[in-house]
N, C-alpha and C positions, 0 to 999 in steps of 0.2 A: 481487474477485468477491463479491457479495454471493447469500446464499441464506438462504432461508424460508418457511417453510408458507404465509405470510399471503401471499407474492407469486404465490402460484398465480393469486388472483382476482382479479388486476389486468388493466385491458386493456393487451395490446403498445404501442397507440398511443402511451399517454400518458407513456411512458417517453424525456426528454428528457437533452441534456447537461447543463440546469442544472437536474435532478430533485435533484440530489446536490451538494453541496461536499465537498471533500475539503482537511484539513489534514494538515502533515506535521511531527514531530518527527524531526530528525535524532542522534543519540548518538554522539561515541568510543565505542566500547569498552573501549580503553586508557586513555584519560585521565579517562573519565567527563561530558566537557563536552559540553555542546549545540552541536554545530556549526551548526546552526538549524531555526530554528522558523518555520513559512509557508502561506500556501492554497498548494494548486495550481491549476491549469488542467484542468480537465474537458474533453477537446475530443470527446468518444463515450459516451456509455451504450448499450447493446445487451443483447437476451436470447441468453441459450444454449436450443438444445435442449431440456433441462433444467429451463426455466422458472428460471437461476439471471441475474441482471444485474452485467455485466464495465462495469466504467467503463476509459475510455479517458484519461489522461492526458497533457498535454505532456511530452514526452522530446525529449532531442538535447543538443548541446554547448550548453553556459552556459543552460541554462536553469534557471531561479531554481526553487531545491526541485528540482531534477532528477540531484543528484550524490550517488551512492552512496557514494565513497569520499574518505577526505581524507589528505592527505600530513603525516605524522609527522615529522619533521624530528630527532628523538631518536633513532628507530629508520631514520630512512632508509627508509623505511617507506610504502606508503598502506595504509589500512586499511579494511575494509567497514563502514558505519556501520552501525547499529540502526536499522532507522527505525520512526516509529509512525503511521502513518496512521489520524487519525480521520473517520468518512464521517456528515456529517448532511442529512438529508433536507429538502432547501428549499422544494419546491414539493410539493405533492398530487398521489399517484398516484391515477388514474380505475379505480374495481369496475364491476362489470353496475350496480347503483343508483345508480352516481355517484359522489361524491367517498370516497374513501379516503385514508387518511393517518397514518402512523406518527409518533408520537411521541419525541424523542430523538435519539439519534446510534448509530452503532457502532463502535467501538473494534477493527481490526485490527494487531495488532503482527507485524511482522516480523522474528523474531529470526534473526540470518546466522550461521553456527557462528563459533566461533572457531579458526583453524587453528594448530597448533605444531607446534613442529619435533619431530621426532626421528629419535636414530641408526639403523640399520638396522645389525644385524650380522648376517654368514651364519657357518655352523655348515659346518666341518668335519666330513666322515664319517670316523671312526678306522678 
């Protein structure tokens, strides 16, 4: 989801699937390695309510850039990856005057907690 003051003055129309490319950094967490680096598939942009814009990505089995988790083999283990999604604006969004257009890119990281284990003990009442 992106959101910002400037997307107030944009008109709805001109908000496309290939408004935006999106790239993805995958991380272990455990190991540290990049399990990969890739575009995605834009297949939706859409506004909210809000005036905020939800891109829609390719999701489903084997699709390339679409796997959250990787199997550890050390720990027997999958594990949720880090991913870093950067979002750059390809095309120009349309104002009331006409052309409008952001400069740049923006950088959303999604950090996944990291879960661990631990004991649980209960406490006897004396």
């Amino acid at each position: 989801m992106l959101s910002s003051r400037a997307l107030h003055g944009v008109r709805r129309a001109s908000l496309r699937p290939s408004t935006f490319a999106v790239h993805v950094r995958a991380t272990n967490p455990v190991t540290g390695e990049v399990a990969y680096e890739q575009d995605r598939v834009v297949t939706g942009a859409r506004w909210t309510p809000r005036g905020e814009v939800v891109l829609d990505l390719e999701h489903g089995w084997q699709v390339p850039g679409g796997d959250t988790l990787q199997y550890v083999g050390a720990y027997s283990r999958n594990v949720l990856l880090e991913l870093e999604h950067t979002i750059t604006q390809a095309e120009p969004l349309r104002g009331p005057a006409g052309r409008w257009s952001s400069s740049g890119s923006a950088r959303a990281v999604r950090r996944t907690p990291r879960w661990t284990r631990s004991a649980t003990t209960r406490r006897r009442r004396a």
